[in-house]
C-alpha positions, 0 to 999 in steps of 0.5 A: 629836788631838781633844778634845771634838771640838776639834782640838788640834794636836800638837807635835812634836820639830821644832816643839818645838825650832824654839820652843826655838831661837826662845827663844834667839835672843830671850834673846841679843838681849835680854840683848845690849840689856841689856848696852849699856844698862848700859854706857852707863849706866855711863859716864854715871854715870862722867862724871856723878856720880863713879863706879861701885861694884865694877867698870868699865862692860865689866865691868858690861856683861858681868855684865848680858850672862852673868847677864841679869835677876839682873845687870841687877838687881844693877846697879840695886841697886848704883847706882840703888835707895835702898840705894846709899851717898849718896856716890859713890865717888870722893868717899871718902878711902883711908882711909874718912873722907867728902870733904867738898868731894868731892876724894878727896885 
């Protein structure tokens, strides 16, 4: 096919499903990297800070890795932007009420 004497190539239905099929291996290794970052994000928060909100690292790890970006993004929002609580979850009492020396109990 030509277009102003421009010779455009055409793309068939192999070639089309080839890009489709290289965009999804793209994804996946993508989303694979995503997801161990964030679990090994998850763990230093653990070790670090005093806790994680909602879930676990693998469960944070698999949230990133089945929902990509919007999980990935969840899990910043949660834990890293300026909307999280100030005070880890570790250091709250079962009742509500703020730790102030950061020991739960």
């Amino acid at each position: 096919m030509s277009i102003n004497g421009l010779r455009i190539p055409e793309i068939t239905a192999g070639s089309f499903g080839f890009f489709v099929i290289a965009y999804g291996i793209i994804l996946f290794i993508v989303h694979i990297i995503m997801a161990l970052a964030v679990n090994g994000d998850a763990k230093r928060l653990i070790s670090s800070r005093g806790g994680l909100y909602l879930f676990g690292p693998f469960v944070w790890g698999w949230i990133v890795f089945i929902f990509g970006l919007a999980g990935f993004a969840l899990y910043w929002a949660i834990h890293h932007s300026t909307l999280r609580a100030t005070i880890p979850p570790n250091a709250r009492r079962p009742n509500g009420e703020q730790a102030v020396d950061g020991n739960p109990h």
